[in-house]
C-alpha positions in Angstrom: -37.3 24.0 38.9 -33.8 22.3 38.3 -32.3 20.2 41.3 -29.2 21.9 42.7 -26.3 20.0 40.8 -24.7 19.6 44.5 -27.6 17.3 45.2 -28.1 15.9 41.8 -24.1 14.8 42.5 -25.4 12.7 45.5 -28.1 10.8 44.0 -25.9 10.0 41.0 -23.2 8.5 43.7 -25.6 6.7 45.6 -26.7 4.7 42.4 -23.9 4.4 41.8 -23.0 2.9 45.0 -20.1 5.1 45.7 -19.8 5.5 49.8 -19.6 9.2 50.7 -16.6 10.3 52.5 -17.0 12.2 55.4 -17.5 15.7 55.4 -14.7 18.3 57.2 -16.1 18.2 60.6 -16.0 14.6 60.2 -12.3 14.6 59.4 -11.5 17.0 61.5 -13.0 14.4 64.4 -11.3 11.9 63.2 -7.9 13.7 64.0 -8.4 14.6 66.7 -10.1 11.0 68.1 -7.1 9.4 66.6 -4.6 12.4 68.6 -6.3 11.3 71.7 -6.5 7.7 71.1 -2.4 7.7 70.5 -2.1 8.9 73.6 -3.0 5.6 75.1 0.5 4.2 74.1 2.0 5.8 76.7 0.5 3.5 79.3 0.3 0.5 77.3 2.6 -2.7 78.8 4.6 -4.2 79.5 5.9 -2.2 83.0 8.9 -1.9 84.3 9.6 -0.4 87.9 5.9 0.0 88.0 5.9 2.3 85.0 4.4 2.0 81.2 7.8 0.8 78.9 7.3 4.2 77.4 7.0 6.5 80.5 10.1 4.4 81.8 12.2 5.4 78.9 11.6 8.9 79.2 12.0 8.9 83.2 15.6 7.2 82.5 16.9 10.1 79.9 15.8 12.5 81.9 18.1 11.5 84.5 15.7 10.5 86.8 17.3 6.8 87.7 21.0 7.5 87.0 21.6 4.0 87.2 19.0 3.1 84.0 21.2 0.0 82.4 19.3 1.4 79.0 19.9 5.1 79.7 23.5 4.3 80.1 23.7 2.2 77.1 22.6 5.0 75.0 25.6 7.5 76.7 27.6 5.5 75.5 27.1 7.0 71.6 27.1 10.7 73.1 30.3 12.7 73.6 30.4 14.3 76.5 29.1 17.5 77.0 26.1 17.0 75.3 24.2 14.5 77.3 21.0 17.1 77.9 20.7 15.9 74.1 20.1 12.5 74.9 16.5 13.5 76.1 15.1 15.6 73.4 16.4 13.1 70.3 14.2 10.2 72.6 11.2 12.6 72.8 11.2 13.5 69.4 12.0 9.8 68.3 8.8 9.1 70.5 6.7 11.8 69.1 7.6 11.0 65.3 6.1 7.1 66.3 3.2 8.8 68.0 2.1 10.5 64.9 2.2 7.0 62.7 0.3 5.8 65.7 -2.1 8.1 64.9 -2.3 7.7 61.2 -2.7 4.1 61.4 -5.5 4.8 64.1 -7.5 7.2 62.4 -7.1 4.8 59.1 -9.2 1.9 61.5 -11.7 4.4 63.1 -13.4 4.5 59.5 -13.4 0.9 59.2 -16.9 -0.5 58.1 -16.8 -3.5 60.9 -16.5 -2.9 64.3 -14.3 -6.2 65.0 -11.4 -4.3 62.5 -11.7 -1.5 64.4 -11.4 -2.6 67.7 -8.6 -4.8 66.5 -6.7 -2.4 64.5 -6.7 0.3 67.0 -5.7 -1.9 70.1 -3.1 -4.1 68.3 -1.6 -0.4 66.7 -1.4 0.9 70.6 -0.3 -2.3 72.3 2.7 -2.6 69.4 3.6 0.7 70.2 5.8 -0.2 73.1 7.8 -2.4 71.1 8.4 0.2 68.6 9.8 3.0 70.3 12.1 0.5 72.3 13.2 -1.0 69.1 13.4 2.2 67.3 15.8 4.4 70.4 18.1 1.3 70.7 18.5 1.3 66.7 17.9 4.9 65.3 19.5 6.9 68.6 23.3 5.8 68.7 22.8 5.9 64.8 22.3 9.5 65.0 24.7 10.2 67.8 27.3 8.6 65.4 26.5 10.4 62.8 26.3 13.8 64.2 29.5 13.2 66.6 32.3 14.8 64.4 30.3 17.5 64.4 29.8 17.6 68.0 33.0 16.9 69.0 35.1 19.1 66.3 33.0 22.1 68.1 35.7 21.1 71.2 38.7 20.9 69.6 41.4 22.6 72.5 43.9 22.5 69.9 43.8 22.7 65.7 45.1 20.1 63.6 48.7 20.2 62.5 49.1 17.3 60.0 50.7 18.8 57.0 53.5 16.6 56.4 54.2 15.0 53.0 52.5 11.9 52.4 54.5 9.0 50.5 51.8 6.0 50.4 48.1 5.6 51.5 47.5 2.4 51.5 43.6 1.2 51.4 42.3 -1.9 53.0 45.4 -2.2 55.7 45.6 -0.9 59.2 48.7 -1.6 61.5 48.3 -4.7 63.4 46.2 -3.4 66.8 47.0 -6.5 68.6 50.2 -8.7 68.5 53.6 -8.2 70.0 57.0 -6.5 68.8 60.0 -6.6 70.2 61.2 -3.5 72.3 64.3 -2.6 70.7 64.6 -0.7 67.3 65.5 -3.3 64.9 61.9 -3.5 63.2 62.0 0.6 63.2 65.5 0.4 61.7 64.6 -1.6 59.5 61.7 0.2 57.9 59.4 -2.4 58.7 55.9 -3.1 60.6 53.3 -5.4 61.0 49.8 -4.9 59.2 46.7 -6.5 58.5 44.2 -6.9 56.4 40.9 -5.0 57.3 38.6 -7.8 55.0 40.0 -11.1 55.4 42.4 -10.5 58.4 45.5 -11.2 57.0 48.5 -10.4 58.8 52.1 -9.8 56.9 54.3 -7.0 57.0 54.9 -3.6 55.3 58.1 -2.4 54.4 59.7 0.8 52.9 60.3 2.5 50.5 58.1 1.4 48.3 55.4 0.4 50.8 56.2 -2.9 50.1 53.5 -5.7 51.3 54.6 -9.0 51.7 53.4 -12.0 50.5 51.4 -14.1 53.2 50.0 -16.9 54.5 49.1 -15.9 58.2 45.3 -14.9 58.6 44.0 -13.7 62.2 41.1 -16.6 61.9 43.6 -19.1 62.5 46.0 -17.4 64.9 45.4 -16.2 67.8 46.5 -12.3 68.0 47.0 -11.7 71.8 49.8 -14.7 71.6 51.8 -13.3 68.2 55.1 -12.2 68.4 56.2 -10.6 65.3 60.5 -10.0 64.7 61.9 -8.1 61.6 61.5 -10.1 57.6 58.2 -11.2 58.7 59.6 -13.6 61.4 56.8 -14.5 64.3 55.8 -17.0 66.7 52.3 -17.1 67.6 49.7 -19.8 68.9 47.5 -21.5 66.0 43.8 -20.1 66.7 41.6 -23.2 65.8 38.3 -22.1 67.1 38.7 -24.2 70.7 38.1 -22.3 73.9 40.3 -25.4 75.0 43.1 -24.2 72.9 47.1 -25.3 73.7 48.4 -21.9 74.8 51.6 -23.7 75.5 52.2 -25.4 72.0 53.3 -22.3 70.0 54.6 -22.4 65.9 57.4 -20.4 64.0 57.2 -19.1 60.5 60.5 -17.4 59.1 58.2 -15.3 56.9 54.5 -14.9 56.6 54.1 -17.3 53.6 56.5 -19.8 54.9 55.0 -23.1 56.2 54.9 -22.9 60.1 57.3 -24.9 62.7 56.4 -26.6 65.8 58.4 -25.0 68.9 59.3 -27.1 71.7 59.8 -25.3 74.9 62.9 -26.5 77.6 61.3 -28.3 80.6 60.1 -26.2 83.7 60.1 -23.8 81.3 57.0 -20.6 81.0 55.5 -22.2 77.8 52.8 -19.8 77.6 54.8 -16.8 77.2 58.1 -17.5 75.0 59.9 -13.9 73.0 61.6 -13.7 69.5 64.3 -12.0 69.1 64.0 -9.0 67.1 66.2 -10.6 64.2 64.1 -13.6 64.3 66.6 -16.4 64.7 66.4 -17.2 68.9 63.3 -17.7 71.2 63.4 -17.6 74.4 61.6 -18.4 78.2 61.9 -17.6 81.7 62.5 -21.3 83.8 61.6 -20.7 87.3 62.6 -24.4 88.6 65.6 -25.6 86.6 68.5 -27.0 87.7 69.8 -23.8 89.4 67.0 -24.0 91.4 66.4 -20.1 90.6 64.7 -18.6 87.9 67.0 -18.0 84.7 66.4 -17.1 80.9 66.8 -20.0 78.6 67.4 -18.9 74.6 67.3 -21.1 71.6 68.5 -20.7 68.5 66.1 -21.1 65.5 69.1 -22.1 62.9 70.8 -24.3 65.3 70.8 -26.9 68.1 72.6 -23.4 70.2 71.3 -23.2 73.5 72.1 -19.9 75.9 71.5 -19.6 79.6 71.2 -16.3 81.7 71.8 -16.5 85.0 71.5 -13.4 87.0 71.2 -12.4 90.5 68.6 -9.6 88.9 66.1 -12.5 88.3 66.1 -13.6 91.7 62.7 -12.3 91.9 59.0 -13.5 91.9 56.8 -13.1 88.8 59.1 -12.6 85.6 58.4 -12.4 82.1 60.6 -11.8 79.3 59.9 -9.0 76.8 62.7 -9.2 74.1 66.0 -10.0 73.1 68.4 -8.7 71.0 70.3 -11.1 69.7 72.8 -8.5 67.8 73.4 -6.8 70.9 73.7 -10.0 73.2 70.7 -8.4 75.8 67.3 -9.3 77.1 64.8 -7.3 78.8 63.3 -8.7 81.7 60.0 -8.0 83.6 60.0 -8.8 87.8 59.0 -8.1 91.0 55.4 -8.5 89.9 56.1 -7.0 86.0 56.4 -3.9 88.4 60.1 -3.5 86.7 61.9 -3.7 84.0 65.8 -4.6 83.8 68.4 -4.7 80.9 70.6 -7.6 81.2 73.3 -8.7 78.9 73.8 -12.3 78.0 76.5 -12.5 80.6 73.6 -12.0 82.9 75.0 -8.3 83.9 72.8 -5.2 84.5 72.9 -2.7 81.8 70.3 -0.4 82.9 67.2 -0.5 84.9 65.4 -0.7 86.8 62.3 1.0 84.8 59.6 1.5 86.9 56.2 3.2 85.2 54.1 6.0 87.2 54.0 6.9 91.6 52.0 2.9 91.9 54.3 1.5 89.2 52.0 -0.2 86.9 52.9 -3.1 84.7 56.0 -2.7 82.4 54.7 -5.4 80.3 54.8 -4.8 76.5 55.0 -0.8 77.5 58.4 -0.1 77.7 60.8 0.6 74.2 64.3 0.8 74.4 65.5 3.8 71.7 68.9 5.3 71.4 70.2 4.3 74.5 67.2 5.1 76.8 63.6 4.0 77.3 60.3 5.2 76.7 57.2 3.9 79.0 53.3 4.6 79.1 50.8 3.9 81.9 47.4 4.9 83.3 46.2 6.3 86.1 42.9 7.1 87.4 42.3 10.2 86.0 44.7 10.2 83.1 47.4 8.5 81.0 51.0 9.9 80.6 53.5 8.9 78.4 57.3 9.2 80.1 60.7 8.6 78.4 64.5 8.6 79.2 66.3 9.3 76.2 69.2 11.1 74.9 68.1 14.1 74.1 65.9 14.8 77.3 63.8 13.2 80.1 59.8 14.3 79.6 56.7 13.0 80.7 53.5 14.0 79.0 50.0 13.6 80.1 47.4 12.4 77.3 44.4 14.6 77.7 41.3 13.0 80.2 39.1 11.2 78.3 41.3 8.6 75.9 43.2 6.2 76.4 46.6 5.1 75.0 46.5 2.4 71.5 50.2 2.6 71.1 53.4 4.7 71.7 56.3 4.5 69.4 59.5 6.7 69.0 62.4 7.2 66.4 65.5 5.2 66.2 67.6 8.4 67.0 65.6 8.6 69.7 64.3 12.6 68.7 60.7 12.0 68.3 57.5 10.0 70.1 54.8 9.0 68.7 51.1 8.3 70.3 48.1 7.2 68.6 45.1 7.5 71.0 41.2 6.7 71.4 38.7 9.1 72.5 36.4 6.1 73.5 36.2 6.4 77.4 32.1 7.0 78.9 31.2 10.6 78.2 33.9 11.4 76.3 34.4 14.7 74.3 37.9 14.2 72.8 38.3 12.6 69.4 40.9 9.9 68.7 44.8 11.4 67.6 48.3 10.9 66.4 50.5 12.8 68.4 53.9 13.6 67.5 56.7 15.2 70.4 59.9 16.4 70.1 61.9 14.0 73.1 63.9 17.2 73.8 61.3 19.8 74.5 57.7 17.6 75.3 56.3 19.9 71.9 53.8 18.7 69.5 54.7 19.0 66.0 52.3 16.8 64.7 48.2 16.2 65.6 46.0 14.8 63.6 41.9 14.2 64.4 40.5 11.4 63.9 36.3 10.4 64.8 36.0 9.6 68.2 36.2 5.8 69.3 38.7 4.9 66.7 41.6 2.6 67.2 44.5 4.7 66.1 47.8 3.0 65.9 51.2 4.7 65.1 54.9 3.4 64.4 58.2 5.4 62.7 59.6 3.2 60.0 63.7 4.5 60.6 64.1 8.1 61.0 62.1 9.4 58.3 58.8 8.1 58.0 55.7 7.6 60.5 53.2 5.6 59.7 49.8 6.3 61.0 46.2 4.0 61.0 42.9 4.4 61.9 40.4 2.1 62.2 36.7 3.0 63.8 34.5 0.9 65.9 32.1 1.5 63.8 32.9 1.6 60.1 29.4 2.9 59.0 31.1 6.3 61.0 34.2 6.5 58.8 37.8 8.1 59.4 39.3 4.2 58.7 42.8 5.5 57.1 46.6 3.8 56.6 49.2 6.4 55.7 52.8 6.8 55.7 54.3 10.0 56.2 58.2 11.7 55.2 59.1 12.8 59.0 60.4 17.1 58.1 64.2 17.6 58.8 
């Protein structure tokens, strides 16, 4: 009688030395030895608080320890709202490792020698730890990112209104978040504003029509932003940024335009060398001297062109703590911080009042580089602890409008004619649901006209360029995000 072929197959694999596999039941055991074995990751070390790394992790997103330093790291990536999602993208995260736990344990339990299975399994559970802690901090805010405009868009209060007519889009360029620009309107007037490069950091200036860029030799690797102070024609002073934490803050360099070679300035004795202005034309600089000769603080200005010197002396600087924030050398007037930057004054170069004093919000906060003078008036921005309002003084109307909880304020600009204000805002603050915007207001009536929505936790900056073009840029903390843009818009009639 014939041999079944079934066993007939067997013999034939034996000699030919062919190692069975295991039957179903066998696999079937396998799984579920190498389900239960995972399992041990959990309570593998390290401990922290007393608890497995894993078990830790978990108790923090679940709210358990609301003071978790990790817990609150990963908030950070998840507009508000929908924190209850921080929890379930962890535990699937944690089960997804679990399973290759498994599949690399089962793999060993079949090993022929007991030393690679004992070595194989352990070392896959005691690495597990490492993984998922690696893994959340990497793969977490990476999905939080990417599924925020999506999260966040589902909260809009208000739809987008952005349909103006676009004249340029320029690539690669973002306004320049960080220097200084004088407070009056000649830059605006003059179509201009400050940009820089998003690759190699190079700062120069952007002029219309045309969306001119000029030529330059400034980069923001060798100056130091915070201490730039940009006039109209691509006229700045700034410190030189050469890497030092020891840097001169008090040795500061002229260039009459970006590519020009770059002048040593020599501040007066007694003199606030750390903090000089340009005048918006570019031809005077000028400091605050606390101890000169009067004995009293007065403004000292300098021409650029000349050997010219001009001194302000005022009974309105008679006042601890003053900075100066901009001249005008057209109009003959500087504006003055004092009394702690808690006010702002207009004095002509006579050393009269002209207007003032600004003060910004019920605590007055610091005037410092937030005050504009427009058409006449003022326009002024400051925070408080629940919110930020923008508040002008202008011609056509004194408003004050509150920028919704949850951002905070990258810049404020309005027109020449003093009709419009601009904000460009950042929807990065802790728990955060609102994404970043460019806001435009009619100064009479406090109205948007114009919103547009950017991703949340971008630096949006915004500036008119005369009366009839804005110019708008966004640049994300995260590039990997998107919503990075530079465009100049025709303001409508």
């Amino acid at each position: 009688m014939a041999e079944p072929p079934r066993l007939q197959w067997c013999q034939n694999s034996r000699h030919m030395n062919i190692r069975l596999r295991p039957e179903r039941t066998s696999r079937r055991s396998g799984w579920v030895a190498a389900a239960l074995l995972s399992l041990l990751m959990y309570i593998m070390p390290p401990f922290f608080h007393g608890r497995p790394v894993v078990i830790q992790l978990l108790y923090d997103c679940a709210g358990a320890d609301p003071f978790a330093e990790e817990a609150r790291d990963l908030l950070n990536d998840v507009p508000g709202g929908f924190e209850w999602a921080l929890l379930p993208a962890v535990v699937a995260l944690v089960l997804v490792i679990q399973f290759g736990v498994a599949l690399t344990v089962r793999r060993f339990l079949f090993a022929q020698r007991w030393w690679r299975l004992i070595v194989g399994v352990f070392g896959s559970l005691l690495i597990a730890p490492s993984i998922v802690t690696a893994a959340t901090a990497t793969f977490v805010p990476i999905f939080f990112r990417l599924a925020d405009p999506l999260l966040v868009r589902s909260r809009r209060q208000l739809p987008e209104r952005a349909s103006w007519k676009t004249e340029c889009d320029i690539d690669n360029y973002e306004i320049e978040p960080f220097i200084d620009t004088p407070p009056d309107d000649l830059l605006q007037r003059s179509r201009e504003v400050w940009v820089r490069q998003r690759n190699n950091k190079q700062i120069t200036t952007l002029r219309m029509t045309g969306c001119i860029i000029a030529e330059t030799k400034l980069s923001a690797r060798e100056v130091f932003e915070i201490d730039f102070y940009g006039g109209v024609g691509g006229k700045a002073i700034y410190v030189h940024d050469d890497g030092d934490r020891d840097r001169n803050f008090e040795r500061w360099w002229y260039v009459s335009s970006p590519f020009a070679t770059p002048q040593p300035i020599n501040a007066p004795a007694n003199a606030d060398a750390k903090r000089p202005a340009l005048s918006s034309n570019g031809e005077w600089v000028g400091w605050i001297n606390e101890s000169g000769l009067q004995h009293h603080p007065v403004v000292i200005l300098r021409s650029l062109k000349s050997s010219e010197t001009i001194t302000i002396d005022s009974q309105e600087l008679q006042t601890e703590r003053l900075w100066l924030l901009g001249i005008n050398a057209d109009a003959k007037t500087v504006l003055v911080a004092r009394k702690g930057y808690e006010e702002a004054v207009l004095l002509d170069f006579a050393g009269n009042l002209l207007f003032g004093p600004v003060t910004l919000g019920p605590s007055k906060e610091s005037v410092v580089q937030r005050v504009l003078l427009r058409a006449g008036g003022w326009v002024g921005w400051y925070g408080e602890p629940t919110r930020n309002t923008v508040e002008w003084s202008l011609p056509s109307g004194n408003r004050k409008y509150a920028v919704q909880s949850g951002t905070q304020i990258n810049s404020v600009d309005a027109s020449p004619d003093g009709r419009l204000v601009a904000i460009g805002t950042d929807g990065d603050f802790f728990g955060s649901r609102i994404e970043s915007m460019a806001l435009v207001l009619d100064a009479a009536t406090g109205a948007e006209i114009f919103r547009k929505y950017f991703p949340r936790r971008c630096w949006v900056k915004v500036a008119f360029l005369g009366n009839e073009f804005l110019a708008y840029s966004s640049s994300p903390h995260n590039f990997a995000v998107g919503g990075a843009e530079f465009k100049i818009l025709r303001v409508p009639k």
